[in-house]
C-alpha positions in Angstrom: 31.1 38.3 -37.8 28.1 37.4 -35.9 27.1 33.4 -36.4 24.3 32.2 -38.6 21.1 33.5 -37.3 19.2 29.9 -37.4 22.1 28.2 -35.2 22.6 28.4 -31.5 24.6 30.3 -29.9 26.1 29.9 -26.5 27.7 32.1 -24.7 29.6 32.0 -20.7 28.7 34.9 -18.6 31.0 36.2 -16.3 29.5 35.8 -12.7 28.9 32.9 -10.7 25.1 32.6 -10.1 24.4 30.3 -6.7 21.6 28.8 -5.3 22.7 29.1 -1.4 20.4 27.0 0.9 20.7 25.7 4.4 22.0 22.0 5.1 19.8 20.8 8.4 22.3 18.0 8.9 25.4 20.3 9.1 24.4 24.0 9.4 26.4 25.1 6.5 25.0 26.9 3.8 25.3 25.0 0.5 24.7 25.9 -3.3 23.0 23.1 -4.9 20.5 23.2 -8.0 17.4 23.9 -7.4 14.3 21.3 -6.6 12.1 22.8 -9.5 11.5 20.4 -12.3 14.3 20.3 -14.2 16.1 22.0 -11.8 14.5 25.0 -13.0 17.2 25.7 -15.9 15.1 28.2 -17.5 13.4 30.3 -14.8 16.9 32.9 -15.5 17.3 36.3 -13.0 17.6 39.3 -15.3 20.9 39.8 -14.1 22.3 37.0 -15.9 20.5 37.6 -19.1 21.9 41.0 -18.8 25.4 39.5 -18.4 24.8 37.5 -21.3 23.8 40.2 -23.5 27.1 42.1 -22.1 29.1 39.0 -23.4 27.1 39.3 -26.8 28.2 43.0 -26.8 32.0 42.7 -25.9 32.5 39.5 -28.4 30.5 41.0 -31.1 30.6 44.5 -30.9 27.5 46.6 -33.1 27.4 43.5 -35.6 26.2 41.8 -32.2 23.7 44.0 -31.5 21.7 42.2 -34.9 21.3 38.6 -32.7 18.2 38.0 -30.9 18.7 36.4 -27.4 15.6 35.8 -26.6 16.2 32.3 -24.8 18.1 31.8 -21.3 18.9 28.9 -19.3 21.7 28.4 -16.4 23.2 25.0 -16.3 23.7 24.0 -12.7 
């Protein structure tokens, strides 16, 4: 059964999202959060809200399908 609809709900996707950039100092490329303010946590690519919603769907099932997910944010 689906949790209480006024609660939060977190769910753990199953890809690794990076942020790759390019370290000056060693020529490696990195992943590191990103400079945005608050290291922009909440601007999300689609493709992890739609892993999140396939997470919804496998732990769930059709009950899941009644939870809005209407907030994203990636924790770096």
């Amino acid at each position: 059964m689906p949790p209480n609809r006024e609660g939060a709900l977190k769910f753990w996707g199953q890809w690794i999202f990076r942020n790759t950039v390019h370290h000056p100092a060693t020529g490696s490329e990195i992943s590191m959060p990103p400079s945005g303010t608050d290291y922009d946590q909440w601007k999300v690519p689609k493709s992890l809200e739609d892993d999140v919603r396939f997470a919804n769907k496998v732990i769930f099932g059709k009950e899941g399908q009644e939870l809005e997910l209407d907030k994203f944010r990636i924790c770096w």
